[in-house]
Residue frames as qw, qx, qy, qz and C-alpha x, y, z in Angstrom:
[[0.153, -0.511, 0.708, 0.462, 18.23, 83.07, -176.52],
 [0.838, 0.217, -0.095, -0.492, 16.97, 81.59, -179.99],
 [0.811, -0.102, 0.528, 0.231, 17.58, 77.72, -180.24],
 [0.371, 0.578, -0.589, -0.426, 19.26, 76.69, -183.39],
 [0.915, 0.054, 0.216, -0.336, 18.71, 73.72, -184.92],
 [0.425, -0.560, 0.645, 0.299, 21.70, 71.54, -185.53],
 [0.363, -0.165, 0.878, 0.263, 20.08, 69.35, -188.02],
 [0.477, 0.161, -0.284, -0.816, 17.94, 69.82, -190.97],
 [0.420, -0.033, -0.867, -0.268, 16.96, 66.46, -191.02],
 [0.577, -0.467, -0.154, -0.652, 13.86, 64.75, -189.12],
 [0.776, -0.002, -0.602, 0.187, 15.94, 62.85, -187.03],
 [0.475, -0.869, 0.130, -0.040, 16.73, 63.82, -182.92],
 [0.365, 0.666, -0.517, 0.396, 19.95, 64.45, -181.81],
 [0.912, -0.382, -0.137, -0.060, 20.92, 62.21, -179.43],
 [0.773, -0.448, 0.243, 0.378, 24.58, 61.85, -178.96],
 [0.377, 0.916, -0.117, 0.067, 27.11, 64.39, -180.19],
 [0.741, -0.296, 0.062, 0.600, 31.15, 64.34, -181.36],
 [0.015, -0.991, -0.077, 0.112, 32.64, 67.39, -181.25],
 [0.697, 0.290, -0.044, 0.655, 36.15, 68.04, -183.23],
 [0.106, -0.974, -0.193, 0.054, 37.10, 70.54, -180.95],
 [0.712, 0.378, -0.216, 0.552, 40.48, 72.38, -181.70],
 [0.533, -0.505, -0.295, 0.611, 40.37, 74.96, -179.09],
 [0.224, -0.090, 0.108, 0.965, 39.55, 77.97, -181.03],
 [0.216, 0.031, 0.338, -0.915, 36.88, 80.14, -181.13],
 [0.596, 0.174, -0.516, -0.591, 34.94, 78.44, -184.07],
 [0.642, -0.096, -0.758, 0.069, 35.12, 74.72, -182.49],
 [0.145, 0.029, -0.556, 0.818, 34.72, 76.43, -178.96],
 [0.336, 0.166, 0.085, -0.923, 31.26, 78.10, -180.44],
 [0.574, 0.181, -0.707, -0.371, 30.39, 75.21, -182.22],
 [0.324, 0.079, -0.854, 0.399, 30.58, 73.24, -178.98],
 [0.127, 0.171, 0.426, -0.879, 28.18, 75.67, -176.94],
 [0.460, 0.224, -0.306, -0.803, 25.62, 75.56, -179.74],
 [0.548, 0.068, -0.828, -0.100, 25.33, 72.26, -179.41],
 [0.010, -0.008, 0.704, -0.711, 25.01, 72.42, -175.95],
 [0.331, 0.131, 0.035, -0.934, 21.99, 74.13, -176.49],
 [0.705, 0.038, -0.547, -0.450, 20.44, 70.69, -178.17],
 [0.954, -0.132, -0.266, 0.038, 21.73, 68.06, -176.06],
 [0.660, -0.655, 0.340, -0.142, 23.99, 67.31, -172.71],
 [0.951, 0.040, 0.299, 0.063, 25.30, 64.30, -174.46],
 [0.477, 0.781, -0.386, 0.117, 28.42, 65.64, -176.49],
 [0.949, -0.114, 0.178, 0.235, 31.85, 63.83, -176.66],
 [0.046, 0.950, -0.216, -0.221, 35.05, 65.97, -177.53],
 [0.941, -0.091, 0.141, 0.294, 38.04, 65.45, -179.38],
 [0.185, 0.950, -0.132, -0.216, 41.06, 66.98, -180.27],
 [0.968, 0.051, 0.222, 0.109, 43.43, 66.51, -182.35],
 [0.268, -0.747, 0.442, 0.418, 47.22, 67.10, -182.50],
 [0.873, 0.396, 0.210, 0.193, 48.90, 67.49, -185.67],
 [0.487, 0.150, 0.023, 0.860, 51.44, 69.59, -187.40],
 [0.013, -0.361, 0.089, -0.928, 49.84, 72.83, -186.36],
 [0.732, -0.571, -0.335, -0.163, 48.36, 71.21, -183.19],
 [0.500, 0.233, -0.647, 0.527, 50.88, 71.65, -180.24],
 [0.352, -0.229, -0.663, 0.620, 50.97, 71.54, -176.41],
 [0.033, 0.055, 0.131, -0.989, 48.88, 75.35, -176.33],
 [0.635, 0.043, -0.302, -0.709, 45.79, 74.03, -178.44],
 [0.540, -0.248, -0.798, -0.103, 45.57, 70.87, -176.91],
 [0.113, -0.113, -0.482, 0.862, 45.55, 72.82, -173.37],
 [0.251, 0.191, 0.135, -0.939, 42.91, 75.04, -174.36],
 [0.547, -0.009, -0.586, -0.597, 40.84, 72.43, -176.01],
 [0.589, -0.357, -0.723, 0.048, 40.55, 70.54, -172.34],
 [0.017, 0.173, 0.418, -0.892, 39.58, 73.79, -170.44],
 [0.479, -0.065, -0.402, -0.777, 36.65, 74.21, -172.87],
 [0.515, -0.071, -0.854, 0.034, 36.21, 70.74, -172.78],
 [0.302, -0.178, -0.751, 0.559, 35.99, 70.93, -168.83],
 [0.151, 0.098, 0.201, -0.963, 34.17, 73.96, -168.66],
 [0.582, -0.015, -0.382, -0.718, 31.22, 72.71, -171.02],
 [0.556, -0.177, 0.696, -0.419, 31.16, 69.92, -168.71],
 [0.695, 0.236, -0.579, -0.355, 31.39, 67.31, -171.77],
 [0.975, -0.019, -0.095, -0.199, 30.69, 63.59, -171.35],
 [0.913, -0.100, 0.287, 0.271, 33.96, 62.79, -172.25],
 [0.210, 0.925, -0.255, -0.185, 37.04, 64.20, -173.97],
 [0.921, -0.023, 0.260, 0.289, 39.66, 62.18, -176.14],
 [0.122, 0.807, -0.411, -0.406, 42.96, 63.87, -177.46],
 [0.918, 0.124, 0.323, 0.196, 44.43, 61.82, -180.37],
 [0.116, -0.700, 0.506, 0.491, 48.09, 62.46, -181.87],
 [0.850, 0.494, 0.167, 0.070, 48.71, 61.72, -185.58],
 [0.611, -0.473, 0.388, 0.502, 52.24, 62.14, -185.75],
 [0.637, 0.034, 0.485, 0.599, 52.71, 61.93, -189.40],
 [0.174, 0.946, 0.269, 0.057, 51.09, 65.29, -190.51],
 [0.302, -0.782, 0.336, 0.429, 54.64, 66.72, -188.96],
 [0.616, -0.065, 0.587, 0.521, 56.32, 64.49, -191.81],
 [0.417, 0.669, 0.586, 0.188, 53.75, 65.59, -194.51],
 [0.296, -0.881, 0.000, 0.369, 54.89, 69.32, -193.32],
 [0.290, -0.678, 0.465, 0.490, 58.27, 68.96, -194.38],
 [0.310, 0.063, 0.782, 0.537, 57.63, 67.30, -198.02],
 [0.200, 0.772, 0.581, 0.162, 54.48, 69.04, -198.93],
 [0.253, -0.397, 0.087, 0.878, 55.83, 72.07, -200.66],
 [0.470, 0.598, 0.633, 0.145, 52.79, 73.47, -203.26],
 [0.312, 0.212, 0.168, 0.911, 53.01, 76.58, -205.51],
 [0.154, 0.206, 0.341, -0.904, 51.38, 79.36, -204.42],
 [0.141, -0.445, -0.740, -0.485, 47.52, 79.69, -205.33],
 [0.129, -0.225, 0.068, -0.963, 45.19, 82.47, -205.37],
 [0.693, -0.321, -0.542, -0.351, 42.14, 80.04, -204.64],
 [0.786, -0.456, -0.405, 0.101, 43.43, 78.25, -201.25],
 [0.399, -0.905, 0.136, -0.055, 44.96, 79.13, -198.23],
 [0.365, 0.319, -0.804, 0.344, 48.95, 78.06, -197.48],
 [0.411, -0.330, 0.728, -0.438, 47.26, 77.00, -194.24],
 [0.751, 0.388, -0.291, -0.447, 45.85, 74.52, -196.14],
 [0.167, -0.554, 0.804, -0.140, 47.02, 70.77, -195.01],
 [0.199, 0.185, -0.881, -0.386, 47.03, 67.78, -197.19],
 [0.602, -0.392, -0.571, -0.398, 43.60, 65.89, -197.05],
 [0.034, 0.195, -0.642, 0.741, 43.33, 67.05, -193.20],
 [0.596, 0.006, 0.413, -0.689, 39.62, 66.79, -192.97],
 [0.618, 0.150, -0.691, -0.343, 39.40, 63.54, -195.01],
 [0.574, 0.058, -0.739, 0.348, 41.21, 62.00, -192.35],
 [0.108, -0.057, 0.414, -0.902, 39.86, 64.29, -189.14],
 [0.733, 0.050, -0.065, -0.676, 36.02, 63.13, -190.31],
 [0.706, 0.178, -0.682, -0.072, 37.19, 59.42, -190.27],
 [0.257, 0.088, -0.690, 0.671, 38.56, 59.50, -187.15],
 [0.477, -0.057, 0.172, -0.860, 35.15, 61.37, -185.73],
 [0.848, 0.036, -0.216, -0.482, 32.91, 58.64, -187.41],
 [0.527, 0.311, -0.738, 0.284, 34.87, 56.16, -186.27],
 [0.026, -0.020, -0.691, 0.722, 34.30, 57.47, -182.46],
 [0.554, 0.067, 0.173, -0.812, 30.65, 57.93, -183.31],
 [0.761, 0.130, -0.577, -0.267, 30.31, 54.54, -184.60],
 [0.517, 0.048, -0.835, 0.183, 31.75, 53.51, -181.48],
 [0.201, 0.131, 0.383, -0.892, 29.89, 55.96, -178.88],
 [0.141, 0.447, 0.853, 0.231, 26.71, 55.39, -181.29],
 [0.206, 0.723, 0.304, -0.584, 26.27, 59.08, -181.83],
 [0.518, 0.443, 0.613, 0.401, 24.75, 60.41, -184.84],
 [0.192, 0.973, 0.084, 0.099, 25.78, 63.77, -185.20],
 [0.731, -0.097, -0.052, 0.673, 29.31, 64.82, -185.96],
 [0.031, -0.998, -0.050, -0.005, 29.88, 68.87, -185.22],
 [0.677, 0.154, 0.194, 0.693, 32.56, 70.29, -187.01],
 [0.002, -0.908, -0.303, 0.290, 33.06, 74.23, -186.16],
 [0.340, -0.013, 0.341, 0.876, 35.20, 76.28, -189.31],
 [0.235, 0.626, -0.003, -0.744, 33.56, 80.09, -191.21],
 [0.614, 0.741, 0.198, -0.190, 32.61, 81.23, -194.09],
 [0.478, 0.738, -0.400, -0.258, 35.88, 82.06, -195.12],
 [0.219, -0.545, 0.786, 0.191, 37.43, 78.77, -194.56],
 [0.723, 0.448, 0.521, -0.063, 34.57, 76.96, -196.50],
 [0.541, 0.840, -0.007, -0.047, 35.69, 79.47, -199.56],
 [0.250, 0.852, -0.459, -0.034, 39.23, 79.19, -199.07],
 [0.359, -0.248, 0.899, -0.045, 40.13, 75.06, -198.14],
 [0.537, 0.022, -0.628, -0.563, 38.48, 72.43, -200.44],
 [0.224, -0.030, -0.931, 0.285, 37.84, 70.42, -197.22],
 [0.033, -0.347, -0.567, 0.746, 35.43, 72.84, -195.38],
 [0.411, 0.166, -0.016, -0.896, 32.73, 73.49, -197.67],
 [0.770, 0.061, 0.222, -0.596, 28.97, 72.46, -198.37],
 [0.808, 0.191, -0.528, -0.179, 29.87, 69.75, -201.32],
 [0.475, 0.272, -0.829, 0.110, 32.79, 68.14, -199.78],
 [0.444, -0.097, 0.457, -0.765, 30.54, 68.12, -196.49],
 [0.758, 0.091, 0.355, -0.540, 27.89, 66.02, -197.85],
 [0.788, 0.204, -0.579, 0.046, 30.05, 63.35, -199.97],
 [0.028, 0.276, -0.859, 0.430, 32.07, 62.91, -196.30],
 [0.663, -0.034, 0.328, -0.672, 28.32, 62.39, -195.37],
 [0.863, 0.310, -0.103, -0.385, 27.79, 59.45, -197.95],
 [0.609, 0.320, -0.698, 0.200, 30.59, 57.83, -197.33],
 [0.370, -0.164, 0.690, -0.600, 29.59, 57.43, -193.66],
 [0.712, 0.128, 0.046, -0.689, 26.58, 56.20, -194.95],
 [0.866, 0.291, -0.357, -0.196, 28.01, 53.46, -197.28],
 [0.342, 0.670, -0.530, 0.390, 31.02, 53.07, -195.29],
 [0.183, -0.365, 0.707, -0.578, 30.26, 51.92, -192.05],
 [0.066, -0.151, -0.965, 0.206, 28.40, 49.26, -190.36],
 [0.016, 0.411, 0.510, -0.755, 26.22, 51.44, -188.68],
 [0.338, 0.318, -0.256, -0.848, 25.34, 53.38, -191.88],
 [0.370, 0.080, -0.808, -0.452, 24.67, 49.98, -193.72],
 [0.174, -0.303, -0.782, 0.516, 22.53, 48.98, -190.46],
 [0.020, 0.719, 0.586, 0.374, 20.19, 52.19, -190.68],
 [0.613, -0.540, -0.187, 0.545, 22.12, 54.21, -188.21],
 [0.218, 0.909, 0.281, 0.217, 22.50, 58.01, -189.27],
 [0.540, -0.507, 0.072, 0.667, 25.97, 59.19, -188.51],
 [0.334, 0.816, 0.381, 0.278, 25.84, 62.71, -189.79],
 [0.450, -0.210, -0.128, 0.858, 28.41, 65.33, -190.13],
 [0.012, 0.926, 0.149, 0.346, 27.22, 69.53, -190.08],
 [0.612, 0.228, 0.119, 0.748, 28.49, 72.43, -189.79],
 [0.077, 0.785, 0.615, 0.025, 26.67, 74.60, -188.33],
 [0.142, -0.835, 0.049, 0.530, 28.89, 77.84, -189.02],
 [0.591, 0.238, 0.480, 0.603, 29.54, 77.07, -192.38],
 [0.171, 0.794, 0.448, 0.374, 27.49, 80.44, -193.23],
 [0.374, -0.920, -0.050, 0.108, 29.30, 82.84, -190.47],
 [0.321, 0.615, -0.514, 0.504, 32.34, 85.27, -190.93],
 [0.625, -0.046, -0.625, 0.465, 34.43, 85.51, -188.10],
 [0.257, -0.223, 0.198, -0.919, 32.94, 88.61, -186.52],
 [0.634, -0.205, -0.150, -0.730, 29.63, 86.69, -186.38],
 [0.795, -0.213, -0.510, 0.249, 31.08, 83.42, -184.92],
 [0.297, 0.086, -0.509, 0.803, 32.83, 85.61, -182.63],
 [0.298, -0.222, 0.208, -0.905, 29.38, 87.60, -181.54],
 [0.818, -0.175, -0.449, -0.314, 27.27, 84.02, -181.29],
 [0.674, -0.029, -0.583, 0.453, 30.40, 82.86, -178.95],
 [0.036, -0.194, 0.332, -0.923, 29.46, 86.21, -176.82],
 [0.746, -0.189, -0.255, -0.585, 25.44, 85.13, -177.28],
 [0.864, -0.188, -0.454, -0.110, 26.30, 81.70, -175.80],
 [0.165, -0.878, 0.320, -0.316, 29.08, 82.48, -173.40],
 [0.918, 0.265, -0.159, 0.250, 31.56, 80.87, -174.34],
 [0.607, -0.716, 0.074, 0.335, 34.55, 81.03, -172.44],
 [0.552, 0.775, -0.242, 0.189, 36.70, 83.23, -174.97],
 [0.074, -0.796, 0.592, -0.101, 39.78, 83.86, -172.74],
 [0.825, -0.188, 0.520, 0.117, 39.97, 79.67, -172.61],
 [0.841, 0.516, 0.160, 0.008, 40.10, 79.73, -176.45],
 [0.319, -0.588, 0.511, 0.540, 43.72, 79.83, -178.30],
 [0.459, 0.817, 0.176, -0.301, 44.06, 80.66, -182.31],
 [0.106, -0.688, 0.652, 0.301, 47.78, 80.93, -182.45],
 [0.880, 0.321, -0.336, -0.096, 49.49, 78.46, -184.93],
 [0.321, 0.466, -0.682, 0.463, 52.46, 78.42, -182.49],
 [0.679, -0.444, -0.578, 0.085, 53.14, 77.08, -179.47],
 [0.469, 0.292, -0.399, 0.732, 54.19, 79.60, -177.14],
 [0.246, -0.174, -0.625, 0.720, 53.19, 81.67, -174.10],
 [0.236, 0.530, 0.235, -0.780, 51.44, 84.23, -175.63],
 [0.743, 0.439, 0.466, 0.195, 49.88, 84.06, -179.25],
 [0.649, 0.251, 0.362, 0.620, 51.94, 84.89, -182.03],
 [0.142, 0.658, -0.006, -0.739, 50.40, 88.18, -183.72],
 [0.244, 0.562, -0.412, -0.674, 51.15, 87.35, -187.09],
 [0.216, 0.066, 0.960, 0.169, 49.98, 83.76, -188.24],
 [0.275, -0.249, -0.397, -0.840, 46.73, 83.68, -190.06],
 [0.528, -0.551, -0.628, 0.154, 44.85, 81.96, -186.76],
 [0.355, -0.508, -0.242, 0.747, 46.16, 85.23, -184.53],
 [0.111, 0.117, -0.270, -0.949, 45.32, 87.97, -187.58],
 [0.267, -0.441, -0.683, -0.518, 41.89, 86.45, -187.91],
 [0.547, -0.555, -0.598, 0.184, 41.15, 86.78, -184.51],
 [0.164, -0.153, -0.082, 0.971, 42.39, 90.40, -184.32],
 [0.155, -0.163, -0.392, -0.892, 40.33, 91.50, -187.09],
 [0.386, -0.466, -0.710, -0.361, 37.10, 89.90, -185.59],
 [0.519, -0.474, -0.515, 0.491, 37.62, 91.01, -182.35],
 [0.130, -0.295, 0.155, 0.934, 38.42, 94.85, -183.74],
 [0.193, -0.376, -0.531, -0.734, 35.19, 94.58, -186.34],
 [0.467, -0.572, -0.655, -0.161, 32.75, 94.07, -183.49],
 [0.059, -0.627, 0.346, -0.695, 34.84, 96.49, -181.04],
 [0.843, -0.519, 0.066, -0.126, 35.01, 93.98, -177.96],
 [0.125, -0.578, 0.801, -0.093, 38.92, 93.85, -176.22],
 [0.644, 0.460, -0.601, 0.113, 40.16, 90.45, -176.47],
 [0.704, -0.684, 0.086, -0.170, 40.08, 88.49, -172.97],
 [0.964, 0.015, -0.090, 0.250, 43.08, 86.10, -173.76],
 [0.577, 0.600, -0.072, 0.550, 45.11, 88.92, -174.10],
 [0.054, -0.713, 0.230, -0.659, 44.12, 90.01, -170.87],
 [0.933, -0.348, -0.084, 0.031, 44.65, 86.84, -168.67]]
């Protein structure tokens, strides 16, 4: 299997946090890591389109990858933000799309790496969600980076608390055939925006995961648990 290198930079990886949501991306993202370092530290986090299904499936991973440690953290007021954030359509971003979600989702992270003293923050989203959120792509990536830098103790200390991405550059077919390369535990993973028994079908977290699963012609395990 080829390594991948997590970090362009000339620094070692030493101690990883992992934003893991329980879907395939943050699932694959997790494994890949693996692959550097033992040392990894999970979190997940419940918001308005976090519920009871995705935190589940984000501490089977969790367990399975045999992390260090695993922290769930509830923010409560995304639900509010929900019901008063009403924007006009736009051909640019997604509607899934949820008010400065990774502003605040990278804070938190650095925050736990600042207190864990790891210097690598793994964040796992595609290609299309870099092109279609303003959160998830290369720029806003490497200001979140500089503000660690200036921002913290640690940074102002000489301490390297770096966020990547390493699937910024993968559709979902190709995160989905890396997550087959590393064996990842798909049938743990869960996509739905809802919370129910089975996923949805029709949200855009359950219609990506069709299509990627149908481009590459490989059945779907969740579906068959």
């Amino acid at each position: 299997m080829t390594r991948r290198n997590l970090s362009s930079g000339e620094e070692l990886l030493t101690r990883a946090i992992l934003l893991l949501s329980g879907g395939i991306d943050s699932a694959t993202a997790l494994y890949l890591t693996k692959q550097q370092t033992d040392d990894i530290y999970s979190i997940n986090i419940i918001y308005a389109r976090s519920y009871d299904a995705e935190a589940e499936a984000s501490r089977k991973i969790a367990a399975a990858a045999h992390v260090k440690g695993h922290l769930s953290i509830t923010l409560p007021f995304f639900k509010d933000l929900e019901q008063l954030y009403q924007p006009a359509p736009s051909s640019e971003i997604t509607p899934a799309y949820v008010p400065a979600r990774n502003i605040v989702f990278y804070g938190v992270a650095a925050a736990y790496a600042e207190t864990l003293k790891a210097n690598l923050i793994v964040f796992g989203s595609n290609a299309d969600d870099a092109e279609e959120l303003p959160d998830a792509g290369p720029a806003f990536i490497q200001l979140i980076n500089e503000l660690i830098h200036i921002g913290t103790r640690a940074g102002q200390n000489g301490f390297t608390i770096k966020v990547v991405n390493p699937l910024i550059s993968y559709s979902k077919s190709e995160v989905l055939k890396l997550a087959l390369e590393l064996r990842v535990p798909l049938e743990l993973t869960w996509s739905c925006y809802e919370n129910g028994k089975m996923p949805c079908g029709r949200c855009r977290g359950c219609f990506g995961r069709r299509e990627a699963f149908k481009k590459i012609a490989v059945p779907d395990p969740l579906l068959a648990v």
